[in-house]
N, C-alpha and C positions, 0 to 999 in steps of 0.2 A: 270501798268508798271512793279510791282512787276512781275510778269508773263515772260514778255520777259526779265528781267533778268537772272532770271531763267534759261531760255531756253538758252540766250545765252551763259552762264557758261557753264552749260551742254555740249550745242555744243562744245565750244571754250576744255571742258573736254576730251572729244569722240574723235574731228581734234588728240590732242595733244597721246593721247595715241594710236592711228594708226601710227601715226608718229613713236612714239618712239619702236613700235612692229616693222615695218618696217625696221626702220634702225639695230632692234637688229637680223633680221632675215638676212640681208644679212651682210656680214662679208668683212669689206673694206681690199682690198688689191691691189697692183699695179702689172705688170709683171713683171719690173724693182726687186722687192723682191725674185726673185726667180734666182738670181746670182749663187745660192752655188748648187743651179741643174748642173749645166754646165757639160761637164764631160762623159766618157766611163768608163761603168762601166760593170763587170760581173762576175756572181756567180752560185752557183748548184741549180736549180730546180725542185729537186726528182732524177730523174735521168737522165733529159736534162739539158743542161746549160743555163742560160738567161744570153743574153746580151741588154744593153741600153745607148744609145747614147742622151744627153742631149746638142740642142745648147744654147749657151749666149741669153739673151732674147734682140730680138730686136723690137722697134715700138711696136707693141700690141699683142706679141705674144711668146711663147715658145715653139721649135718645138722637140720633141724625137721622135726617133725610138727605136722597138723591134726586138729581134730575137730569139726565140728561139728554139734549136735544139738537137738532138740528133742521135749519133750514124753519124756523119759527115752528115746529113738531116735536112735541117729546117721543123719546123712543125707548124710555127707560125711566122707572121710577123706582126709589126704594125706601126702604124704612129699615134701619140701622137700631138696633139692641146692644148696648152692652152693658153686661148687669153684673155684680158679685156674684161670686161662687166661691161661699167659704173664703179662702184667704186669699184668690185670685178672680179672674175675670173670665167671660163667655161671649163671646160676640154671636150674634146671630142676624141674619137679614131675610129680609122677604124682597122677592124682586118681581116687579111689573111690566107687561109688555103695556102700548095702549089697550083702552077699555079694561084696563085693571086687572089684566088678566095674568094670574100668578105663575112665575117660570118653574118654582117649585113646589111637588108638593108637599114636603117639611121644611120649613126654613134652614138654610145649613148652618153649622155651627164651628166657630172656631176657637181658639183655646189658648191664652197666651202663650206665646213664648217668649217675649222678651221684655223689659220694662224699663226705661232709665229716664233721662232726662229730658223731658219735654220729646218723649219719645214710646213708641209701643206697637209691636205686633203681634199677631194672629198668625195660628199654623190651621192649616183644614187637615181633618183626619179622613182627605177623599171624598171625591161626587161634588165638587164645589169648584169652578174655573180658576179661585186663585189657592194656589198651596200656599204662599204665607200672603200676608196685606200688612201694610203697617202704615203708620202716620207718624207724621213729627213737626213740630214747629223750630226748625236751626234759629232761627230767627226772629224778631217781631215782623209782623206782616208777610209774611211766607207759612202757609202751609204745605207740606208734600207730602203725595202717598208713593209708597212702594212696594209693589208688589213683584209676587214670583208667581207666574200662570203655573194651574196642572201641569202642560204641554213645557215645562222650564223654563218659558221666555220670560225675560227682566223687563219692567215695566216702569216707569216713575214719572208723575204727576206734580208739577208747582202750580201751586192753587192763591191766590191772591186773594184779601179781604173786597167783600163785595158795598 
């Protein structure tokens, strides 16, 4: 009997620390937390302007749009997802050259990893230009994005209400 004791500890060990690996890998969060997105915002992007339209988050979802242009020509458009998943969030986007024409063909998908205060980003699991993306408002009237390119490089965007 000593034996199946044993083992079921073990077991009962093993369940318990899956568990706990599990829930530290996915990062809880709701739609509903992502209020302080809301909001038109836009600012310089090298030499085109980006602008981003955030709505109020409704049912399971947060939707933005991109634009970015230059030289009175967009050269870039997107449409922004992000939705519940269970206990946390999924970002996903589609992106446009002109004539609508799509850069990819499955949207790629990114997967929280962070969540705090007036704050949140996304990791890419690969095939996507940014490995993480994040947003945050430090402030009233300040938006910023941050990201991390595939390629390592650090990137960061202050975006002002439009």
């Amino acid at each position: 009997m000593q034996g199946l004791s044993g083992l079921f500890r073990s077991l009962v060990w093993m369940v318990t620390m899956v568990s706990m690996s599990t829930m530290a890998d996915g990062v809880p969060a709701r739609v509903s937390d992502l209020t302080w997105m809301a909001g038109y915002w836009t600012g310089p992007f090298g030499e085109e302007v980006l602008e981003e339209h955030w709505m109020h988050p409704s049912e399971d979802t947060v939707i933005g749009s991109v634009r970015i242009t230059k030289d009175g020509v967009t050269r870039l458009k997107e449409f922004i997802v992000i939705e519940q998943a269970g206990d946390s969030l999924l970002f996903r986007v589609s992106q446009f050259q002109p004539g609508m024409k799509s850069i990819h063909d499955e949207p790629p998908i990114m997967t929280l990893k962070e969540m705090g205060e007036r704050r949140v980003v996304f990791e890419s699991a690969g095939g996507f230009v940014f490995r993480t993306l994040g947003y945050s408002r430090p402030e009233e009237g300040r938006f910023v994005i941050d990201a991390e390119l595939a390629t390592g490089e650090q990137l960061q965007l202050e975006l002002l209400p439009r």
